[in-house]
C-alpha positions in Angstrom: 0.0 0.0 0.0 1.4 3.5 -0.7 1.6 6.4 1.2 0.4 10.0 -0.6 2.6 13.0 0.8 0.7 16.1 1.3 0.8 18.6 -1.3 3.5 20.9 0.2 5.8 18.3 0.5 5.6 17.1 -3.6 8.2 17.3 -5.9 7.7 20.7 -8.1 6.9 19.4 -11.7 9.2 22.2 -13.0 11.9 21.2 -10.9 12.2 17.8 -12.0 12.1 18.3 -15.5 15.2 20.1 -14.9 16.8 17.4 -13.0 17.8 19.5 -10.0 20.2 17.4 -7.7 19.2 19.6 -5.0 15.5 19.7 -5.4 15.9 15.3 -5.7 17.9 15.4 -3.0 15.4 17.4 -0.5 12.2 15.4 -1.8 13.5 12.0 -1.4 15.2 13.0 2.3 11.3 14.5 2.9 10.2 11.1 2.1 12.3 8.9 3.7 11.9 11.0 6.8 8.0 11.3 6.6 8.1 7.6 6.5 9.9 6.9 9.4 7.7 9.4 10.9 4.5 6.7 10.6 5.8 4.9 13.7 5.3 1.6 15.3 1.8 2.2 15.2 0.9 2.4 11.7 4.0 -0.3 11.0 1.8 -2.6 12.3 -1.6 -1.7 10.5 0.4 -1.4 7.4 2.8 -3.8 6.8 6.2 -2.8 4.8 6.0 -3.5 1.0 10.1 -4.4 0.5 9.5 -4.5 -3.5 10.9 -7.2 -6.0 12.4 -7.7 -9.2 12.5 -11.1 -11.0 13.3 -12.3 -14.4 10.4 -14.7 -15.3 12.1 -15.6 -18.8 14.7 -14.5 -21.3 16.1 -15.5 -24.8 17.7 -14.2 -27.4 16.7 -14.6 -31.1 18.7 -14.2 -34.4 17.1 -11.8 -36.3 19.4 -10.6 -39.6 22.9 -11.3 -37.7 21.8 -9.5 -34.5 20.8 -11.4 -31.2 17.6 -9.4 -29.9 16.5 -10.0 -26.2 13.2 -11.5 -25.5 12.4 -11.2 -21.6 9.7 -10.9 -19.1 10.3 -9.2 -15.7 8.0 -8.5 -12.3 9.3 -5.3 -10.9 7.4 -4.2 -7.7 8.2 -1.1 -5.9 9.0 -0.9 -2.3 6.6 1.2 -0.1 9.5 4.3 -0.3 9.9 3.7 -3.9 6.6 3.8 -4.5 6.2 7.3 -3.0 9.2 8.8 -4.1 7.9 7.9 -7.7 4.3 9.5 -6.6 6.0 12.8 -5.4 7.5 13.3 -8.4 11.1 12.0 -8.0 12.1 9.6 -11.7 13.2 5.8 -10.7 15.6 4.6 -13.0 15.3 0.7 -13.7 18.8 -1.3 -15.0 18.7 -4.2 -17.2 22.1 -5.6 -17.2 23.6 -7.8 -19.8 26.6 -10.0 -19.8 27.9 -12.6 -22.9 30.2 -15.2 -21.4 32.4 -17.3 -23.5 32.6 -21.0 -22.4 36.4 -21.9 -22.8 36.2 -25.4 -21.0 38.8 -26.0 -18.7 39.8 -22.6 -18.5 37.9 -19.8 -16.8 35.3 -18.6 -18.6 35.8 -15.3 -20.4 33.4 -12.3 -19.8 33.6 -10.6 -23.3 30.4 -8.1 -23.3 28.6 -6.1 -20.7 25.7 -4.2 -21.7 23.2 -1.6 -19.4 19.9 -0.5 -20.9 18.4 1.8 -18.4 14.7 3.1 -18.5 13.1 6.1 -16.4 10.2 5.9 -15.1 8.8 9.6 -14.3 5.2 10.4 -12.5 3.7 13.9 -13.7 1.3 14.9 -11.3 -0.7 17.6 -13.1 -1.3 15.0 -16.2 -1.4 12.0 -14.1 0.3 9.9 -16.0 3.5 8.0 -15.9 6.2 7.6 -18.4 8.8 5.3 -19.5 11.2 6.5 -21.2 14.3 4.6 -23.0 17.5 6.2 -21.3 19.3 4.7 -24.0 17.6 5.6 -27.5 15.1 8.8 -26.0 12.0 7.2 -26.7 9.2 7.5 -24.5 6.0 6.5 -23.9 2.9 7.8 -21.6 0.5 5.4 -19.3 -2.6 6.4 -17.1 -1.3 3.6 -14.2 1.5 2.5 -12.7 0.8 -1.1 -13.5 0.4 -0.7 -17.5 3.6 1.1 -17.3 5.4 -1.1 -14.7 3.9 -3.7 -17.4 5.4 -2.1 -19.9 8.9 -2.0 -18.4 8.5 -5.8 -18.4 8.0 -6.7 -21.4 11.3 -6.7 -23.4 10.8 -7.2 -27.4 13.0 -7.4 -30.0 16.2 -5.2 -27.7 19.3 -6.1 -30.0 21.9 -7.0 -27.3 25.2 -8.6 -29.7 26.0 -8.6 -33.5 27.0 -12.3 -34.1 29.8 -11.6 -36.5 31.5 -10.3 -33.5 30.9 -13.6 -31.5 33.2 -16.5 -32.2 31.7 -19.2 -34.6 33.9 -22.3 -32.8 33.1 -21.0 -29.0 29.8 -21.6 -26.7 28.4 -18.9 -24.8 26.4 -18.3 -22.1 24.1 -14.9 -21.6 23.1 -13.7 -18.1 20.4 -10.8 -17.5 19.4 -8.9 -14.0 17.2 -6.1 -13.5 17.6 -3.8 -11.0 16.9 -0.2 -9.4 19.6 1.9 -9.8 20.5 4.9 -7.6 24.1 6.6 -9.9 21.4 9.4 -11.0 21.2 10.9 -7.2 23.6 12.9 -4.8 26.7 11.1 -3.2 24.7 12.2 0.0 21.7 10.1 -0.9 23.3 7.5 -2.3 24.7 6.7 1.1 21.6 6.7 2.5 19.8 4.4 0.2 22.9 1.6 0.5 21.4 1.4 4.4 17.6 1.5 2.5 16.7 -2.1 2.0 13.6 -0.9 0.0 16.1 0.9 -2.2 18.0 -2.5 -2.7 16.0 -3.7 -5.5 18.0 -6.4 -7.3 17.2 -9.4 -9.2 19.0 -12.6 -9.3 21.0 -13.3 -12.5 18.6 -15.3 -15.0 21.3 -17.4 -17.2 20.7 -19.1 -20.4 22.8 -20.8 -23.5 23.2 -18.6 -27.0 21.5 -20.2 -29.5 23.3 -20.0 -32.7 
C-alpha cells in the first residue's frame, strides 16, 4: 500500500524536469523522513512493501545477424519507492547484460557487458506516468502504474550482440538482471539508500545458452 505525501511536500513538476540534484535530493530526504515518521503504530496496521524484481524468462533470437533479447520481468516497488515515484522523483530501472564465453577447462571469459536503463517519471498535473528509454530517447505515456510497470517488463526485439563479432567455434552463455539503480542521485543520498533495504531492489541473474 502507498503512502500519498501532502501537497507541500511534492516534488515541483518544474523542478524535475530540470533534473535538480538539490531539489531530488530534498524530496526524497522528505520522504524517507516522513516515512519513518509513521511509527510503530501504523507499521503494524500497514505492513512494509520491501519490493521485487525477478526475471520470469529470457532468450535471445537471431534476427538478420543480431541477437535481440526477448524477456519478461516482475518489478514491484517498495513502499518508499513507491512514494518517491508518486512525489514526483524519476526511478531509473537497470537491465544488465553479460555474454560469457565457455572456454572449458579454462575460466570462462566475460567478453560483453551491456546496461539499458529506463526512467520511469510520474507527472502529477497530467497524471500519467512515463517510461522513457535512457538509451535511444523514446518515450512512452500510461494512465497507471501497472500498464507502465507492465510495460517495463516486457522486453521485445532489444538487440543486445552482432554475431559476427561472437566467435563461430566457442559456446556462450548470456546472463540478464534487473535492478533499481540509484548513480542518478547525490553522493549524499546514495549513502543513504545503500542502508535502505527498499532501495535494494536487485534481481537474481537469470542465465541461459546462446542459441546459434
Amino acid at each position: 500500500m502507498a503512502f500519498t505525501l501532502p501537497a507541500w511536500k511534492r516534488c515541483p513538476e518544474k523542478k524535475m524536469r530540470g533534473k535538480s540534484s538539490i531539489g531530488i535530493t530534498a524530496c526524497v530526504l522528505a520522504i524517507i523522513a516522513g516515512m519513518l515518521a509513521l511509527g510503530p503504530a501504523n507499521a503494524q496496521q500497514l505492513p512494509e512493501r520491501q519490493g521485487f524484481f525477478d526475471i520470469r524468462s529470457a532468450t535471445t533470437v537471431l534476427n538478420e545477424g543480431v541477437h535481440e533479447l526477448e524477456s519478461r520481468l516482475q518489478l514491484i516497488l517498495s513502499d518508499e519507492a513507491l512514494e518517491a515515484l508518486n512525489s514526483g522523483v524519476p526511478l531509473t530501472i537497470a537491465l544488465d547484460f553479460e555474454v560469457i564465453r565457455v572456454r572449458g577447462l579454462w575460466l570462462d571469459s566475460l567478453d560483453a557487458t551491456l546496461t539499458f536503463t529506463y526512467e520511469l517519471e510520474y507527472r502529477p498535473l497530467s497524471q500519467r506516468y512515463i517510461v522513457r528509454n535512457l538509451n535511444s530517447g523514446n518515450q512512452d505515456s500510461f494512465a497507471t502504474l501497472y500498464s507502465a510497470l507492465n510495460n517495463l517488463g516486457r522486453i521485445q526485439g532489444l538487440p543486445v550482440v552482432d554475431d559476427a563479432l561472437l566467435d563461430s567455434e566457442s559456446r556462450y552463455r548470456l546472463r540478464l538482471r534487473a535492478r533499481l539503480s540509484t548513480k542518478q542521485y547525490p553522493a549524499a543520498l546514495r549513502l543513504l539508500f545503500f542502508w535502505r533495504s527498499q532501495w535494494q531492489l536487485e534481481s537474481d541473474w537469470y542465465e541461459w545458452t546462446l542459441a546459434r
